[in-house]
N, CA and C of each residue as an Amber inpcrd file, in Angstrom:
protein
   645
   2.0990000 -10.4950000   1.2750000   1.0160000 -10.6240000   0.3250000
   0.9470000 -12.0920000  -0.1460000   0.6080000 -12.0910000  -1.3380000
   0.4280000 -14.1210000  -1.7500000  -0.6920000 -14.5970000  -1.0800000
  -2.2380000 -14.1150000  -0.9450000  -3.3730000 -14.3700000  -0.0500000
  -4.2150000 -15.0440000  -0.7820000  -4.3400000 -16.0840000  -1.6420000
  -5.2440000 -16.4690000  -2.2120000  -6.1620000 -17.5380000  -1.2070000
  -5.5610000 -17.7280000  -0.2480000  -6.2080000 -18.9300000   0.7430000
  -7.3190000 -17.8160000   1.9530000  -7.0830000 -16.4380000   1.8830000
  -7.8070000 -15.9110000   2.6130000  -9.2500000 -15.0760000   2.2030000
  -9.1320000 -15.6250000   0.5520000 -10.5540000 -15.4440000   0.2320000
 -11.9530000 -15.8160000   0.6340000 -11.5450000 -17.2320000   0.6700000
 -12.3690000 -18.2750000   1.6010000 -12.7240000 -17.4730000   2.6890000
 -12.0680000 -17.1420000   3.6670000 -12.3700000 -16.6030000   4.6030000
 -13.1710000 -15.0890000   4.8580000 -13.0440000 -14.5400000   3.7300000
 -13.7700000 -13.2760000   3.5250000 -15.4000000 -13.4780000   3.4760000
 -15.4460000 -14.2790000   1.8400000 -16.4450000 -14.4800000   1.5910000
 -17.7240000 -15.2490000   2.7340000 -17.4560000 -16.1550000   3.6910000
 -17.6520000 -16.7390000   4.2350000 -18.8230000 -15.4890000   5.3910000
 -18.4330000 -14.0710000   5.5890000 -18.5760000 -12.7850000   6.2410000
 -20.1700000 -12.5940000   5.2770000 -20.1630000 -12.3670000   3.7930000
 -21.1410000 -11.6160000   3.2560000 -22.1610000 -12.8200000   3.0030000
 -23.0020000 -12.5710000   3.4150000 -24.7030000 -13.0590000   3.2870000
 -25.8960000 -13.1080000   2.1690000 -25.9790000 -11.5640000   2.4550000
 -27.3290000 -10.7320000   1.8390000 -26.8400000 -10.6240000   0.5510000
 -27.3360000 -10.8250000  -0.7190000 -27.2050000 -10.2720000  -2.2490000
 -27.2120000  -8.8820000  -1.8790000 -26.4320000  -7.7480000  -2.5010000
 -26.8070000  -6.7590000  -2.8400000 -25.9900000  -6.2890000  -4.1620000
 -25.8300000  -5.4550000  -4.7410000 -24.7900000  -4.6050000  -5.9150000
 -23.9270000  -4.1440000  -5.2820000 -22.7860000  -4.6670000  -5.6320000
 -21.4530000  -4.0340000  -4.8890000 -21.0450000  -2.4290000  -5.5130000
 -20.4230000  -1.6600000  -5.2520000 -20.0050000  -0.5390000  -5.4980000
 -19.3380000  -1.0520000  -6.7910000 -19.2770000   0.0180000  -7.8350000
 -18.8070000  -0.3920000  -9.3390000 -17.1240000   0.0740000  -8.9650000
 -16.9370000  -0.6270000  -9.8520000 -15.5590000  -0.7990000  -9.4950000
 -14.9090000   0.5890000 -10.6980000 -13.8990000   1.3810000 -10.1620000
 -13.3790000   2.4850000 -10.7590000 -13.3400000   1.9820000 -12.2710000
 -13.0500000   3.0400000 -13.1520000 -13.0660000   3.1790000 -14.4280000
 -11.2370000   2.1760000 -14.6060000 -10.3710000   2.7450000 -13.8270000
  -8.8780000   2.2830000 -14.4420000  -8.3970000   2.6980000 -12.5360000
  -7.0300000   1.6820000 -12.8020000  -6.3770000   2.3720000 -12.0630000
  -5.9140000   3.6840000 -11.5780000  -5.4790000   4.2690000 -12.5310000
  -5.3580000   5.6420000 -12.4770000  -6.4670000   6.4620000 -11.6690000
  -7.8090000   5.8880000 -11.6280000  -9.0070000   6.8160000 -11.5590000
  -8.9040000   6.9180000  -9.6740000  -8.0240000   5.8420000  -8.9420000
  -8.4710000   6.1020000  -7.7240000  -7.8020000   7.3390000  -7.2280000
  -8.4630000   8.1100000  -6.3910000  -7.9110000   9.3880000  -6.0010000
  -7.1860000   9.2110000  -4.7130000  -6.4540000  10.3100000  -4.4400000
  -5.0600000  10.0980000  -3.5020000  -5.5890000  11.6750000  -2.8320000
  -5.4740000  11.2470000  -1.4330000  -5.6400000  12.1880000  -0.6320000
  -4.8730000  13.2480000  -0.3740000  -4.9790000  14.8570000  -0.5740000
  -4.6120000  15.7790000  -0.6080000  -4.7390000  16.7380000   0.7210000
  -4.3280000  16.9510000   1.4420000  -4.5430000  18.1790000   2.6040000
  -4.8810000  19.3330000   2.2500000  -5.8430000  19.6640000   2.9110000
  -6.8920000  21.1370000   2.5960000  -6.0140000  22.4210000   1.8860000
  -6.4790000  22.9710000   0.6880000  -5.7200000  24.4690000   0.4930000
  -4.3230000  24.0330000   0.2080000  -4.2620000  22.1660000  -0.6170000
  -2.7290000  22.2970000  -0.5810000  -3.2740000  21.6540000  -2.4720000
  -1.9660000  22.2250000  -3.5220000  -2.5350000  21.7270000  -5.0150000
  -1.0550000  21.2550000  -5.0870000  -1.2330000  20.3850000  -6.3790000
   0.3640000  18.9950000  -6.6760000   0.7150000  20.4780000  -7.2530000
   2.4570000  19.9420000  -7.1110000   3.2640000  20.6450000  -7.4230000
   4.5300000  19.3790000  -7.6930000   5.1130000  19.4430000  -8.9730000
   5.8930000  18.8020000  -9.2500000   7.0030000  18.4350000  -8.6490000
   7.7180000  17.2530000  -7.8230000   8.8370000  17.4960000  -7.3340000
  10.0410000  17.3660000  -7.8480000  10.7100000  18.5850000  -7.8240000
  11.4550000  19.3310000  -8.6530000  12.8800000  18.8320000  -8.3610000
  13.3920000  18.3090000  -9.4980000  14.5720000  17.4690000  -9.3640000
  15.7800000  18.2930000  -9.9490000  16.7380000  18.8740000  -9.4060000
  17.7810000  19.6520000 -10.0030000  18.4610000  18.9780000 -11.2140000
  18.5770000  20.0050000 -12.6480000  18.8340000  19.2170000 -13.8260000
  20.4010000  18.8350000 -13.2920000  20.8620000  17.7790000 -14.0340000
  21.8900000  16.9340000 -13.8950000  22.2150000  16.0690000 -14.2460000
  23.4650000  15.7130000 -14.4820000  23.8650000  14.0820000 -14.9550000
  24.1860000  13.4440000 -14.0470000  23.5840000  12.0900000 -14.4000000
  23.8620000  11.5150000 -13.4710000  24.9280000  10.6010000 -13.3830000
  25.6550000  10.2870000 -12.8120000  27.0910000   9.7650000 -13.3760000
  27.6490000   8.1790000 -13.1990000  25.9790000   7.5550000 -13.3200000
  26.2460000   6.4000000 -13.9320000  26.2520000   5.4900000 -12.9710000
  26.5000000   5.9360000 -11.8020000  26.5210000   5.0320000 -10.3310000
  24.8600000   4.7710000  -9.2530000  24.8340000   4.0020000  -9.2610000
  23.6860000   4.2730000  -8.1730000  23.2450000   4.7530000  -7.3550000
  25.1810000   5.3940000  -7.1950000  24.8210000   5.9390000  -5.5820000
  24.2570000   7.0410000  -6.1960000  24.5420000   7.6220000  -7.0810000
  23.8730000   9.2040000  -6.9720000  22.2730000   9.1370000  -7.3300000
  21.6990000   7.9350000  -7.3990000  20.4720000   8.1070000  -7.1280000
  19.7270000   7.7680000  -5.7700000  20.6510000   7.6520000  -4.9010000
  20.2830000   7.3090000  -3.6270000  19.0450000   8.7270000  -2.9590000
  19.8070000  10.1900000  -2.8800000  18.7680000  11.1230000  -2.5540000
  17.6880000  11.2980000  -2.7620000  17.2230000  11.3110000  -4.4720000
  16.1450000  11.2520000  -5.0530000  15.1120000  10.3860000  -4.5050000
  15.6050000   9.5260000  -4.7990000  14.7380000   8.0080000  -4.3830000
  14.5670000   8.2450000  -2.9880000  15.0440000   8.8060000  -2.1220000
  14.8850000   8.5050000  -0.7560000  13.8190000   9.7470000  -0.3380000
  14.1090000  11.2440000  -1.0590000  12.8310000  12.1280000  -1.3020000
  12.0160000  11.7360000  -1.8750000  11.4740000  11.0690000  -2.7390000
  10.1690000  10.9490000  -3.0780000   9.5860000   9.7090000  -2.1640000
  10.6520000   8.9390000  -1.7700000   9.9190000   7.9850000  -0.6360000
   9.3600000   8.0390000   0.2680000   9.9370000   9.2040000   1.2170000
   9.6410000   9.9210000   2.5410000   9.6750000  11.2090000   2.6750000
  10.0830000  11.8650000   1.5560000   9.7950000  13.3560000   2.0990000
   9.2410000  14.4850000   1.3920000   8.2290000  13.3110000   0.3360000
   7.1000000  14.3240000  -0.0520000   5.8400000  13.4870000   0.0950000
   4.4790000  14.9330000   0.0970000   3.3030000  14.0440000   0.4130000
   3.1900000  12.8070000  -1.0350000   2.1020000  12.1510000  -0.3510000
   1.5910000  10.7220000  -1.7320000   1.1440000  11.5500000  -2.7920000
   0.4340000  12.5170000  -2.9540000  -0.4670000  13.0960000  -3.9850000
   1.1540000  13.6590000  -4.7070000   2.2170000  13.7480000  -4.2190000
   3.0330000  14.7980000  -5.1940000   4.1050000  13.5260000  -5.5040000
   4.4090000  12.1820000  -4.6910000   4.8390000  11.3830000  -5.3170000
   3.8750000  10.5590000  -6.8340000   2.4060000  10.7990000  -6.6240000
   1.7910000  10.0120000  -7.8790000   2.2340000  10.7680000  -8.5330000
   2.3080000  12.1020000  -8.8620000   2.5060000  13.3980000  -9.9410000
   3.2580000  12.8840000 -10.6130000   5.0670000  12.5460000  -9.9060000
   6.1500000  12.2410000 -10.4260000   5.9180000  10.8470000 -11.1990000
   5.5880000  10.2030000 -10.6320000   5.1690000   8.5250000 -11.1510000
   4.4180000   8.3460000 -11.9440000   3.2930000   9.1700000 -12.4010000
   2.6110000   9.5680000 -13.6300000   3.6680000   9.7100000 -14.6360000
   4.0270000  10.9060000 -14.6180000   5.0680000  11.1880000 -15.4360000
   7.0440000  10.3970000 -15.4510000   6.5600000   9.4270000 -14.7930000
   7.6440000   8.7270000 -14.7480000   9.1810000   9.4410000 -14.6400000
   9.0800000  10.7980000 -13.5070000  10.1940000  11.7930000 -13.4550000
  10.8870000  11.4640000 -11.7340000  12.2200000  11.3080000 -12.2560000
  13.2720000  11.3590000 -12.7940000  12.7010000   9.9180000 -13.6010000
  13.5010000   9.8210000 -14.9420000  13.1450000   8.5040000 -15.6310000
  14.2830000   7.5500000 -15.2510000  15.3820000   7.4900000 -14.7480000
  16.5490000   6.6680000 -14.4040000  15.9850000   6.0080000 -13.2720000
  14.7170000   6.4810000 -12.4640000  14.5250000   5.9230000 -11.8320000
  13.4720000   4.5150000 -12.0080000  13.2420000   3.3630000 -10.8480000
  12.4500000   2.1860000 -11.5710000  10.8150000   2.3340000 -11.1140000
   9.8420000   2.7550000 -12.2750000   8.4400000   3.2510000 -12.0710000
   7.5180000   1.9500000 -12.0220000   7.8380000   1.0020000 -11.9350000
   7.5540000  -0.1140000 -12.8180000   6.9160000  -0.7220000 -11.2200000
   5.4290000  -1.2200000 -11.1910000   4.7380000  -1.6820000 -10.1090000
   3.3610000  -2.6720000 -10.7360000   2.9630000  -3.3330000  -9.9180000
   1.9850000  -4.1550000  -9.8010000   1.0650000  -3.9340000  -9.1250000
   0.9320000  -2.7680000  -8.4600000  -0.2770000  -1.8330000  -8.0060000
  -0.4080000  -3.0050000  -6.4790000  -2.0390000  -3.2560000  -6.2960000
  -2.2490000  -3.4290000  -5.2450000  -2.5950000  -5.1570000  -5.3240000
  -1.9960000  -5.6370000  -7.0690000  -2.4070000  -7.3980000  -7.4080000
  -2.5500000  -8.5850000  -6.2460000  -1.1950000  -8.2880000  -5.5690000
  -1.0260000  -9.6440000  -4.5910000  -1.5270000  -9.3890000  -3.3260000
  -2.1090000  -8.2570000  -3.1980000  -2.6360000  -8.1870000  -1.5790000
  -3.8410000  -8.8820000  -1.3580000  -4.4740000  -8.7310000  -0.5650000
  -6.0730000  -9.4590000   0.3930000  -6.8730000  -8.6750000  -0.5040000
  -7.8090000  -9.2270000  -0.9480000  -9.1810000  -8.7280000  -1.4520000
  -9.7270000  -7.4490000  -0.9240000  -9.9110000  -6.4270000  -1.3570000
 -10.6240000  -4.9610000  -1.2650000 -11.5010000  -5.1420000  -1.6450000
 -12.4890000  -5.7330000  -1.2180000 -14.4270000  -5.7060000  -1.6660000
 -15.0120000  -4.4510000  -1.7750000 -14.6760000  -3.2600000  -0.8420000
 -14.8210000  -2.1280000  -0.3300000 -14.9200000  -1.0970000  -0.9770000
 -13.4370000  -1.2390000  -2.0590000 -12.7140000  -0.6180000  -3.3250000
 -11.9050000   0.5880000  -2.3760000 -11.3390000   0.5720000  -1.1440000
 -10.5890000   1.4010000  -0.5110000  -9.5260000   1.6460000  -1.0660000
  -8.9830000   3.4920000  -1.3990000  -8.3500000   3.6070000  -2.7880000
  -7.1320000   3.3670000  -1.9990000  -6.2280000   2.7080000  -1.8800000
  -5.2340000   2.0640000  -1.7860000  -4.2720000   1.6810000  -2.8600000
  -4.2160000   2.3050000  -3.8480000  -3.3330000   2.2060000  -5.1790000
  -2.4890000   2.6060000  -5.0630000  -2.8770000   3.9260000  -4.5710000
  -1.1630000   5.2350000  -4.6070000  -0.2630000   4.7600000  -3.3680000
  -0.8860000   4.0560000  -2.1900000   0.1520000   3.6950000  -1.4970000
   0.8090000   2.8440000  -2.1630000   0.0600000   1.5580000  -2.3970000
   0.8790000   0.1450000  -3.1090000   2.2240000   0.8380000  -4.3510000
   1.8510000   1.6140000  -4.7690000   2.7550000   2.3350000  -6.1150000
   4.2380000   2.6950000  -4.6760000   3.6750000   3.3930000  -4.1910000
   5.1410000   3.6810000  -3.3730000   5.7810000   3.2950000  -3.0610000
   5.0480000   1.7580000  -2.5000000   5.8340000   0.9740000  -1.4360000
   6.4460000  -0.0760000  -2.5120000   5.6810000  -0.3960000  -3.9140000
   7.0180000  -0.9790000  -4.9690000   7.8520000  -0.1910000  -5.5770000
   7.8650000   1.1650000  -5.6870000   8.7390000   1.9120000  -6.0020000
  10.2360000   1.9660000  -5.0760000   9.3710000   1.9850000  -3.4780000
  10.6820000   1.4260000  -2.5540000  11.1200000   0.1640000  -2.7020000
  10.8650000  -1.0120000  -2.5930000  11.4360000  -2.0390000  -2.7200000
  12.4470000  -2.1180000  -4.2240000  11.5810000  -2.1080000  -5.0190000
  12.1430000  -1.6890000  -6.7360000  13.2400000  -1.0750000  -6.6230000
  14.0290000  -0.3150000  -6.2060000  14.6920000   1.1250000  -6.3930000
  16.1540000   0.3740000  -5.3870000  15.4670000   0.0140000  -4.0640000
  16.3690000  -0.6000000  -2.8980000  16.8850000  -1.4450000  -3.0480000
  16.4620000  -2.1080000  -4.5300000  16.7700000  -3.4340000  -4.4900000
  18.6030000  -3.0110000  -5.1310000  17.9500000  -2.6620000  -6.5440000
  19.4950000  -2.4440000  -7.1690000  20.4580000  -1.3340000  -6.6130000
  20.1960000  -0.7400000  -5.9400000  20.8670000   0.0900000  -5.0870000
  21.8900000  -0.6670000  -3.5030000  21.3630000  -1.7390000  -3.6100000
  22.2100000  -2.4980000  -2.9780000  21.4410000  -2.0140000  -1.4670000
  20.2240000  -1.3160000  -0.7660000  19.9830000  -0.8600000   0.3310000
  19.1370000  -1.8130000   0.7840000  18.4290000  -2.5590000   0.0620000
  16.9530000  -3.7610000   0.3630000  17.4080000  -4.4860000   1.5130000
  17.5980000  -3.8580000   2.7250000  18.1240000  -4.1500000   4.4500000
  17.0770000  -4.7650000   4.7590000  16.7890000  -5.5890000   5.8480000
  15.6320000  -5.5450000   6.7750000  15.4720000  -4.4220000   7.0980000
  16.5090000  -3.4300000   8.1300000  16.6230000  -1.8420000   8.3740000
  15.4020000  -2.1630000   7.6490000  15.6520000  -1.2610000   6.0200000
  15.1980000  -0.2230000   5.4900000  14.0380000  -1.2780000   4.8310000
  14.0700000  -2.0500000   5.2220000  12.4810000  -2.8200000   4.6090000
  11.4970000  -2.3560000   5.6100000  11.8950000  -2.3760000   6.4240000
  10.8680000  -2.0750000   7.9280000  10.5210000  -0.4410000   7.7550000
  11.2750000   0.3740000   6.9690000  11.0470000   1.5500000   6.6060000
  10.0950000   1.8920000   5.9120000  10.5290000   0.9040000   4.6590000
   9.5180000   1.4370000   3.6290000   8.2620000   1.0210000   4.3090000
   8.1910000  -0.0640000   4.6640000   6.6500000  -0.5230000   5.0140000
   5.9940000  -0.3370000   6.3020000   6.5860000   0.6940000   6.8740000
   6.4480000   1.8100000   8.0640000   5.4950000   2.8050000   7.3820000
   6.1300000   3.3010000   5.8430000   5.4920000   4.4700000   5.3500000
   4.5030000   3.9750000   4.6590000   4.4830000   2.7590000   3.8450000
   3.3470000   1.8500000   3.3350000   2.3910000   1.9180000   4.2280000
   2.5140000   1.6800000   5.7060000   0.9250000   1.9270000   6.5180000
   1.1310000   3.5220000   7.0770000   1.6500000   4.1070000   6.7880000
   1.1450000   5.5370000   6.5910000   0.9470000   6.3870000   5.5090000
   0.8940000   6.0090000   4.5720000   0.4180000   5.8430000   3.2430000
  -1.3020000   5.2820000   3.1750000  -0.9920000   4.2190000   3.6500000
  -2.9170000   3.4340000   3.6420000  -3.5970000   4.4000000   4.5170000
  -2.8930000   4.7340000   5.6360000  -3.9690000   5.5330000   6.9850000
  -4.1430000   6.5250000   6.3610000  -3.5100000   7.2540000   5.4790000
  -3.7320000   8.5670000   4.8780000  -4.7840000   8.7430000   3.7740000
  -4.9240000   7.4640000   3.3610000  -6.3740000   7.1070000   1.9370000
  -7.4260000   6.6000000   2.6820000  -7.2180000   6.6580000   4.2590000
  -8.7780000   6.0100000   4.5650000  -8.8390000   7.5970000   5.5120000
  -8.5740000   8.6790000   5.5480000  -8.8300000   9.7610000   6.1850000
 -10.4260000  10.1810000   5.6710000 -10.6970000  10.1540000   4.5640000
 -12.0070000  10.5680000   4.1550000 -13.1890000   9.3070000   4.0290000
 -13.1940000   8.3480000   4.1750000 -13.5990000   7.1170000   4.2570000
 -14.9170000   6.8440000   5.1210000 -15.8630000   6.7820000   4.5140000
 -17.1620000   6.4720000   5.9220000 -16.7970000   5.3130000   6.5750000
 -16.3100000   4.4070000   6.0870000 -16.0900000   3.3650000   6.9960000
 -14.6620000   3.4630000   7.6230000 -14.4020000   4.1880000   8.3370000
 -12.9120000   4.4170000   8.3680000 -11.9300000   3.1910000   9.0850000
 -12.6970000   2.9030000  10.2710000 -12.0680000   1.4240000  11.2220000
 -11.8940000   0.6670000  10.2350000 -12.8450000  -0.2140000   9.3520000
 -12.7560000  -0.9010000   8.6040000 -11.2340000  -0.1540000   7.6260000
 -11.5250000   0.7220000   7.0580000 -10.4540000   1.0760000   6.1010000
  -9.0390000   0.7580000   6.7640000  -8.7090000   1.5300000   7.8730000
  -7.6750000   1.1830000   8.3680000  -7.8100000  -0.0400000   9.0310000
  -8.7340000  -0.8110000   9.1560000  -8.3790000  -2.1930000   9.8930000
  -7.7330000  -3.2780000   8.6710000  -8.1510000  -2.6030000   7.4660000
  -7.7150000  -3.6010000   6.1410000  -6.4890000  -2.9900000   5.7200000
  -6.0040000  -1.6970000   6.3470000  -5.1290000  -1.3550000   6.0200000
  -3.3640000  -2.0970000   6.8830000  -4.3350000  -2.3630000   8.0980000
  -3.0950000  -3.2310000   9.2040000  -2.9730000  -4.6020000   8.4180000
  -4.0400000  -5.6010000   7.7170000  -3.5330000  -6.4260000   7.1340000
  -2.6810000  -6.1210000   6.4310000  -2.7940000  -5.0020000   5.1920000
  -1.7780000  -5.1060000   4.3430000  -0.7310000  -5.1180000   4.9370000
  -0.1360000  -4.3630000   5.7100000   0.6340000  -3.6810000   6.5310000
   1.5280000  -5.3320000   6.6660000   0.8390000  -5.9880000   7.9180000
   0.9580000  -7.1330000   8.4580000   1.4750000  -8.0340000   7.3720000
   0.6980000  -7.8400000   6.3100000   1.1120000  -8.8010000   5.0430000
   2.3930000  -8.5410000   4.4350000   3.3300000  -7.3280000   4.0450000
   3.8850000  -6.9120000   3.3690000   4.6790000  -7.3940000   4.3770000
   4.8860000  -7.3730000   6.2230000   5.8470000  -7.8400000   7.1250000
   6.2530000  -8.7100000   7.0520000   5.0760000  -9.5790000   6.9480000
   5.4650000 -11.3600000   7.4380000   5.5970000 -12.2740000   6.1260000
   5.0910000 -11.5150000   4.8730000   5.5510000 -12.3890000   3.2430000
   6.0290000 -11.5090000   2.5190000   6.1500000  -9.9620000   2.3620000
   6.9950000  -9.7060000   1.3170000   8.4120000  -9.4030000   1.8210000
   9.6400000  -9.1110000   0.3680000  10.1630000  -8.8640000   0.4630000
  11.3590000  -9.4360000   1.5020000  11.4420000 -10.7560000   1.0310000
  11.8650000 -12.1760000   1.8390000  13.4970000 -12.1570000   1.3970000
  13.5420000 -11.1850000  -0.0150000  14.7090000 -10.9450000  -0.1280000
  15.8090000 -10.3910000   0.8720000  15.3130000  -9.7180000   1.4830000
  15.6190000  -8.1400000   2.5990000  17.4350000  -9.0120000   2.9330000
  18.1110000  -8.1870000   2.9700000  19.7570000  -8.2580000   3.2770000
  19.2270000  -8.3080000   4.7250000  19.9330000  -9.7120000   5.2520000
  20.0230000  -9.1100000   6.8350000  21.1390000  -8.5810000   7.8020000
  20.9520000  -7.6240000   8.5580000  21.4720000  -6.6880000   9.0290000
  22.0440000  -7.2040000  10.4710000  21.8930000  -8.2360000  10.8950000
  21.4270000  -8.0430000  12.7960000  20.1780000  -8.1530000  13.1780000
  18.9590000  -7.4880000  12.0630000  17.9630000  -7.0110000  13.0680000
  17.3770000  -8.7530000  13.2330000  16.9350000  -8.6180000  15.1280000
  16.6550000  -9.7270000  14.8940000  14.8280000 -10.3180000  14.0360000
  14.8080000 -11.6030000  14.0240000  14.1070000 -12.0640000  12.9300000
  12.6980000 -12.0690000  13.8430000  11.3990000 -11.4460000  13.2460000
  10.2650000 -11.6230000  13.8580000   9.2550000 -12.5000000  13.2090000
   9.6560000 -12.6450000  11.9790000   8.9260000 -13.8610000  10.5440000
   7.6850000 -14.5210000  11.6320000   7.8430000 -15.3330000  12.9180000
   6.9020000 -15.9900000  13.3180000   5.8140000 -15.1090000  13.7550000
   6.3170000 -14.1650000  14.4850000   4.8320000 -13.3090000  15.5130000
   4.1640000 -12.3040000  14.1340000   5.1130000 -11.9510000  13.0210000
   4.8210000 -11.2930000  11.7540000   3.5070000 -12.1220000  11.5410000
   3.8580000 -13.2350000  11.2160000   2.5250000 -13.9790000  10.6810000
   1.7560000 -14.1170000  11.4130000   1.4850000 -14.0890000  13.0240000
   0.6030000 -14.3540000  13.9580000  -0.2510000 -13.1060000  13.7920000
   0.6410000 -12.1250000  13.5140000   0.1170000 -10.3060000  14.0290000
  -0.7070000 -10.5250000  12.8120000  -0.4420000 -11.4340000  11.5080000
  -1.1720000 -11.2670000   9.9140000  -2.6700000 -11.5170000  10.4330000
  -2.3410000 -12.8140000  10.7950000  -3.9880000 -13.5840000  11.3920000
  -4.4350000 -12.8930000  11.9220000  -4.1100000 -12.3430000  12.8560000
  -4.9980000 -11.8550000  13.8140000  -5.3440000 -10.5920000  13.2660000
  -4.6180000  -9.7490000  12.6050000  -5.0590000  -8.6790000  12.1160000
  -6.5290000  -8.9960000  11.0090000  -6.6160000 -10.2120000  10.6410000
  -7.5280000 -10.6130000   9.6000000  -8.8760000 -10.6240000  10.1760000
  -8.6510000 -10.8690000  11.5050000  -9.5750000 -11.5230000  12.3660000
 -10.2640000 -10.0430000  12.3600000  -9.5280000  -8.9390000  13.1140000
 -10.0760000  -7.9060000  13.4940000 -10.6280000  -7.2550000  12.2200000
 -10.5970000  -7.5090000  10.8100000 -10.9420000  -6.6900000   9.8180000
 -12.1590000  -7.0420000   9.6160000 -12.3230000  -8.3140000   9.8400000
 -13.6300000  -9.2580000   9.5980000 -14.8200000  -8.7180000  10.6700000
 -14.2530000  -8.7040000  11.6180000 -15.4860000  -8.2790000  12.8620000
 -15.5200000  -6.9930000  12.5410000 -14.4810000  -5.7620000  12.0850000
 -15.2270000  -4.5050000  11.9220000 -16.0940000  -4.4040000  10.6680000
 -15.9920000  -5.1640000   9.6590000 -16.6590000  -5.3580000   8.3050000
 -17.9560000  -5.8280000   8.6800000 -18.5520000  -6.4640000   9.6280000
 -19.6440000  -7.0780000  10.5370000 -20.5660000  -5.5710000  10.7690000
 -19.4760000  -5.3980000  11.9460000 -20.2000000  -3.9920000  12.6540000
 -20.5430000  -3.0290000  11.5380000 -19.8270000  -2.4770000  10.6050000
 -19.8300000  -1.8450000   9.5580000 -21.1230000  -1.6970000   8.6170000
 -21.4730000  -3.0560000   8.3180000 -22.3300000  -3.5060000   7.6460000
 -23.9220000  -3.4670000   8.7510000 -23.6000000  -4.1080000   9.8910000
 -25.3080000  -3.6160000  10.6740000 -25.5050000  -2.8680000  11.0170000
 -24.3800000  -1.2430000  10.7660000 -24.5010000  -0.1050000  11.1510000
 -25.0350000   0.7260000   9.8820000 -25.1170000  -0.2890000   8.7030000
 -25.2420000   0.5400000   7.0660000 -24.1810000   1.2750000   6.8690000
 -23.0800000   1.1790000   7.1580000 -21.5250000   1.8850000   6.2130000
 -21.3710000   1.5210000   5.1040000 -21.7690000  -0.0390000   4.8580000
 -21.0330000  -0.4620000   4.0140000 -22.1640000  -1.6240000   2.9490000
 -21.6670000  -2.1080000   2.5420000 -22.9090000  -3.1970000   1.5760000
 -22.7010000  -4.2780000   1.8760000 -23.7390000  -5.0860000   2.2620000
 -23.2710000  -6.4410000   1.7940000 -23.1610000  -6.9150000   0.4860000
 -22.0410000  -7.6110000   0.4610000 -21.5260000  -8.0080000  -0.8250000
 -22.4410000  -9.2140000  -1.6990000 -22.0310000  -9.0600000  -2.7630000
 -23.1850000 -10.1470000  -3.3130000 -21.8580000 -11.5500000  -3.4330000
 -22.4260000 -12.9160000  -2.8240000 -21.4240000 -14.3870000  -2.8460000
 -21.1140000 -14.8170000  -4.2780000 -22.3200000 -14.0450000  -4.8840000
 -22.4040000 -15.3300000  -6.5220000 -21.4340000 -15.0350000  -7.3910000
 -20.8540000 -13.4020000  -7.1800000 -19.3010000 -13.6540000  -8.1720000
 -18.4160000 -13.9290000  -7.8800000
């Protein structure tokens, strides 16, 4: 993330004045995709003490990371349950510009909840960086499932993706794995490239709006 130089490059795409889509009421308001005939259900944390070590928050943290859907991890993160754990995020601030408003919140919440959590737990690996942000773009592909513009959605979703590879989380313990930092950033560009030309097609097909330049 850290994209302030790729604004330029966005804007440079929209032309035509029009009214952009109003932008949600709050964070909270963007909705998180649910699978048919399925309703949140709290994920249910066995009462317990916890005994003060980190390690015993290793399970928890690692179930709500990967092994429940997004709609039942926001539940918990709403309600800030288990509270020992770290809820504490910056939503979707440092990524590439969403002109679009593609609800992409509830992933970003996850994927700092993983880093957050990995960090003091002593796990923040490359390994397990490449993990979380494995599920970070399956997280995004899962909020552009209902999406009219869907290529576009997931084509902005490979930047993030790309972005979170090649600049976040620079902290990462290294393991062995070997270092990809250069083609990371190549795969960034180029992924930028491809978001731009489907935002093109998008737009002379009427998916999407052209954006207005003057704000």
């Amino acid at each position: 993330m850290f994209f302030s130089i790729i604004i330029h490059l966005l804007t440079s795409l929209f032309t035509t004045v029009v009214t952009p889509k109003p932008a949600p009421a709050s964070p909270s308001a963007q909705p998180v995709a649910v699978p048919q005939n399925q309703t949140v259900h709290p994920v249910h944390v066995p009462p317990q003490r916890y005994n003060g070590t980190l390690k015993s928050l290793i399970p928890v943290t690692d179930k709500l990371l990967f092994n429940v859907a997004l709609y039942e991890f926001e539940d918990s993160r709403n309600r800030h349950m288990p509270s020992v754990l770290i809820w504490i995020t910056d939503g979707c601030t440092n990524s590439l510009d969403n002109p679009f408003q593609f609800p992409f919140l509830p992933a970003c919440h996850r994927h700092d909840f993983g880093y957050n959590n990995y960090r003091p737990q002593n796990r923040f690996t490359e390994t397990n960086k490449l993990k979380i942000d494995d599920k970070f773009l399956e997280d995004l592909y899962l909020q552009c499932e209902h999406e009219w513009a869907k290529i576009v959605c997931t084509s902005l979703a490979d930047v993030y993706y790309k972005g979170v590879r090649a600049f976040g989380g620079l902290d990462a313990i290294p393991d062995g794995t070997p270092s990809k930092r250069g083609d990371e950033l190549k795969e960034y560009e180029e992924s930028i490239l491809i978001y731009e030309a489907e935002v093109k097609k998008a737009q002379e097909a009427g998916l999407l709006p052209l954006l207005d330049r003057s704000h």
